[in-house]
N, C-alpha and C positions, 0 to 999 in steps of 0.2 A: 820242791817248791811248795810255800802255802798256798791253800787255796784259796780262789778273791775273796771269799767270805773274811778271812782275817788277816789276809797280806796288805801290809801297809801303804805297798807301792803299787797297790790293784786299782786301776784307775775308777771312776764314778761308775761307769757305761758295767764293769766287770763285777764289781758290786753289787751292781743291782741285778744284774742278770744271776749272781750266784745265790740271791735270797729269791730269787722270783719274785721280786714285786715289777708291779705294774704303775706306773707313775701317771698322772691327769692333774693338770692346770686348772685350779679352782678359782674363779671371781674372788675379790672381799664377800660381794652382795650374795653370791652361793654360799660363801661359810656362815655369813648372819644368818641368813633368810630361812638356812636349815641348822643352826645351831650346831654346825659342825667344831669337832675340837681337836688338839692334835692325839689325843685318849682313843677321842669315835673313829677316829682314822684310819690309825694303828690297829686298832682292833675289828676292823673293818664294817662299820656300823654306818654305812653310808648308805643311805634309804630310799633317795630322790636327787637325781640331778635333769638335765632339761635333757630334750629326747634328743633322738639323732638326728633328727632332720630341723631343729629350731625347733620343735614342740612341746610343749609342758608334759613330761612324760609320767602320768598319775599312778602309772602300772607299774613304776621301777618297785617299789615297796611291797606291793603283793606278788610281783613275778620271782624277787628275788636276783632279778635280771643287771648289770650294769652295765651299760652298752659303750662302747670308750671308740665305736667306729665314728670316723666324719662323719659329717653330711653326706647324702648320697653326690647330692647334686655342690659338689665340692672340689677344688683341685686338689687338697691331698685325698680325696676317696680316686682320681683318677689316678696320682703318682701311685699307691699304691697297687692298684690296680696293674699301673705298666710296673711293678715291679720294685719300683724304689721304694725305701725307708728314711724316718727318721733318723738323720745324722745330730745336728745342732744349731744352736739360735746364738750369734756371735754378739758381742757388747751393744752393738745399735739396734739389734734383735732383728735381724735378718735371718731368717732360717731359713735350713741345708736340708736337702735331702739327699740319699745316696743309690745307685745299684751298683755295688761296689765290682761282680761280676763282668758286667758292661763299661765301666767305666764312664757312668754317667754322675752329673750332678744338676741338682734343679736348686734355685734359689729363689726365693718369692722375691717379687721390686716391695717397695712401701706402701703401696697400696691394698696388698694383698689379691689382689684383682689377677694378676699376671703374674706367672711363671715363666724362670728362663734355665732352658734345658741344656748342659754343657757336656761336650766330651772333653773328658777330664785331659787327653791325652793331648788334644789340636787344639784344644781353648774354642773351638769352633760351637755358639751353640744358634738357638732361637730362640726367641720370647714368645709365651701364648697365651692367649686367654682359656678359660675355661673351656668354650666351644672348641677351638683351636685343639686340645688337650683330646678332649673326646673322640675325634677324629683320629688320633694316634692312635692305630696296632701294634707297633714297633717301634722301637730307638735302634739304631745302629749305630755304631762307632767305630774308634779304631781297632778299639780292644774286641769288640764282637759284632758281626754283624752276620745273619741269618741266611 
């Protein structure tokens, strides 16, 4: 079997895990504003983006640093946190996250405000907000529970 670096039937997700790149959703207004290009990209000349918590972060350029974590104060720094990952963002841009272990899924509503946490197996889940979220130690499910 090739391996995903040059196998034509290696899906996106396998691709890029076989080149080790790490992928980050850029603004227009972030690629003008720092003269970003698809060259500086690739070549990894990316100098200044805004910090982790919404703040203009000055020190990415002298630390050398590029911080790619949420917000702290974030529902994906809490999904994370309990465990889940980045799954996918479907045509209306809904995104997925996964603990594929657990068999959990969390899907953001349109507001981005709330999260709704599902066991993949009973369809059963809850909707939370942020606070809501922080409060979770655990998910349980069908597939695992502690």
């Amino acid at each position: 079997m090739a391996d995903d670096e040059t196998n034509e039937n290696a899906t996106t997700a396998d691709k890029i895990a076989a080149n080790s790149v790490t992928t980050a959703k850029l603004t227009a207004d972030a690629v003008a504003t720092h003269k970003f290009t698809a060259d500086s990209v690739q070549a990894g000349n990316i100098t200044a983006l805004a910090g982790r918590d919404g703040k203009d972060d000055s020190d990415v350029s002298a630390s050398g640093v590029l911080d790619l974590r949420p917000p702290s104060e974030s529902l994906k720094a809490e999904l994370c946190r309990l465990g889940l990952e980045y799954s996918s963002t479907d045509v209306a841009g809904v995104e997925s996250w996964r603990d594929y272990q657990r068999g959990v899924l969390a899907t953001f509503d349109g507001t981005g405000a709330n999260v709704t946490i599902t066991d993949v197996k009973t369809n059963l889940g809850r909707t939370l907000t942020l606070d809501g979220l922080k409060a979770v130690t655990r998910i349980d499910t069908m597939t695992a529970a502690d």
